[in-house]
C-alpha positions in Angstrom: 79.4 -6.0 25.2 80.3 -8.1 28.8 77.9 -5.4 30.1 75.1 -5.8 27.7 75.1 -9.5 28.2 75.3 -8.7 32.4 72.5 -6.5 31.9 70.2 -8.7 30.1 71.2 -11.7 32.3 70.4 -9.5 35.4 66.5 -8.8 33.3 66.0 -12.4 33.0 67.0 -13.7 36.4 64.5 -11.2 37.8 61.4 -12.6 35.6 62.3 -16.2 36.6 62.9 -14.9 40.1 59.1 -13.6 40.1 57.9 -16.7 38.6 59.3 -19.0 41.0 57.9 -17.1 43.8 61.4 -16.2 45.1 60.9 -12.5 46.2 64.3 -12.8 48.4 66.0 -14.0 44.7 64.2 -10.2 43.4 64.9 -8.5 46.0 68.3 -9.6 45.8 68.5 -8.2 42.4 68.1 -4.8 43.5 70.6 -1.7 44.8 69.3 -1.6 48.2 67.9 1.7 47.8 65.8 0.8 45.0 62.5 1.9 43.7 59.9 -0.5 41.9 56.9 2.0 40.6 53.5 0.3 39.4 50.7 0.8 38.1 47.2 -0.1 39.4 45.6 -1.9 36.7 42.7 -2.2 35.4 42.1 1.4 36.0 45.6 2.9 35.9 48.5 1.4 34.0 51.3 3.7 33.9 53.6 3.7 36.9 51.5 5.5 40.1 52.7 3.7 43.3 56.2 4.0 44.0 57.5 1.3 46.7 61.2 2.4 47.9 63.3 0.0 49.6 63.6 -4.1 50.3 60.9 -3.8 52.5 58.2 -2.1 50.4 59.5 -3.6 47.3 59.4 -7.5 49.2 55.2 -6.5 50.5 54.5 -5.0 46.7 56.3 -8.2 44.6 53.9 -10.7 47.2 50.8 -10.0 44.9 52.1 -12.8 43.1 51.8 -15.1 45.5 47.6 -14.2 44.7 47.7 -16.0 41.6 47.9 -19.4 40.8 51.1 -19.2 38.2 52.8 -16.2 36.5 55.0 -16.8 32.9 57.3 -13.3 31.9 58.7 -13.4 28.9 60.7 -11.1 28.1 60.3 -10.1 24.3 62.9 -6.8 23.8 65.6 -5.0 25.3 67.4 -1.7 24.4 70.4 -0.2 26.8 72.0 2.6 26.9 75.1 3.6 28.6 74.5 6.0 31.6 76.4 9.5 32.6 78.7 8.1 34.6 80.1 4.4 33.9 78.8 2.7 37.2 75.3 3.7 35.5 72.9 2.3 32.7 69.7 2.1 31.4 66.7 -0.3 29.4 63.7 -0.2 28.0 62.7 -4.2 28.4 59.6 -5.5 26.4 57.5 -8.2 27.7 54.4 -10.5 28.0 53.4 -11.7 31.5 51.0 -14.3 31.9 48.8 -14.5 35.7 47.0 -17.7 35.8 43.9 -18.3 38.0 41.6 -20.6 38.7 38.3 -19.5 38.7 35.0 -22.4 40.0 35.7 -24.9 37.2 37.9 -22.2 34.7 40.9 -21.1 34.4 41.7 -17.4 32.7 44.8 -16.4 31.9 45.3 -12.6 32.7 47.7 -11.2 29.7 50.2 -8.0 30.4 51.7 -6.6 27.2 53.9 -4.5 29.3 57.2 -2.2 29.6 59.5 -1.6 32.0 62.0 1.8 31.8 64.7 0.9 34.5 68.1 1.9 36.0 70.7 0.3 36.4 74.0 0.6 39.0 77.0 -1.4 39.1 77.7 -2.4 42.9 80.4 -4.7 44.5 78.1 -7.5 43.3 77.6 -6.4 39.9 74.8 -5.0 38.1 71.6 -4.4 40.0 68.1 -2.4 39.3 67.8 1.0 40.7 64.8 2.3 39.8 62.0 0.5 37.7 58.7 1.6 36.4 56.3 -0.8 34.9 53.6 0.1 32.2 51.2 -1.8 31.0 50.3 -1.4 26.9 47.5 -3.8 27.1 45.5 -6.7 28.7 43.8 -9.3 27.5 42.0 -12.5 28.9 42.0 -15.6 27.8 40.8 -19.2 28.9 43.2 -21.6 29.6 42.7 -25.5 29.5 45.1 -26.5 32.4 47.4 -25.5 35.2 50.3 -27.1 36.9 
């Protein structure tokens, strides 16, 4: 159960991490061997492009920075216990919202998405190993205002 609850603290802390812009706070989050694997949306979204490492991970995780506000929420999670006990796995469910301001609009760029990670306890606790995001849908919307 404490590992559960360290699990799914780790998942949030990484979404509000993203949203605040803090891609040392992410990063941070991770084994430092880690692997984030995205897709390429609109065209492709199941995971394509693998980024391996802080470094690649830290250049990938900047597209945020592209858009004027990002909202994840995270809407399920499932975890299973690994092989080995230093070792675990999810299946977290979520919504992310990209905001951007377009001439006088503002659209709000909707990811019904999925990411299938691994987990590793360290010396510092639970990080992500390995995460693939997929993308089950996207939708646009207009917004009225943006902070």
């Amino acid at each position: 159960m404490a590992d559960r609850l360290d699990l799914s603290a780790l998942v949030h802390r990484y979404a509000a991490a993203v949203d605040d812009r803090d891609i040392d706070a992410a990063i941070g989050l991770l084994t430092s061997d880690a692997h984030l694997i995205l897709p390429n949306p609109p065209d492709v979204l199941t995971p394509v492009r693998e980024h391996r490492g802080a470094d690649a991970i830290r250049a990938a995780l900047a597209a945020v920075t592209t858009v004027g506000r990002t909202h994840h929420s995270i809407d399920s999670e499932v975890y299973r216990a690994g092989a080995e006990d230093h070792v675990a796995h999810g299946r977290i469910g979520g919504t992310a919202h990209h905001w951007t301001r377009q001439h006088d609009t503002i659209a709000d760029l909707v990811w019904y998405l999925r990411y299938d990670d691994d987990y590793r306890r360290t010396d510092s606790g639970w990080r992500i190993a390995r995460r693939a995001l997929t993308i089950d849908a996207i939708e646009t919307r207009p917004a009225r205002r943006l902070r």
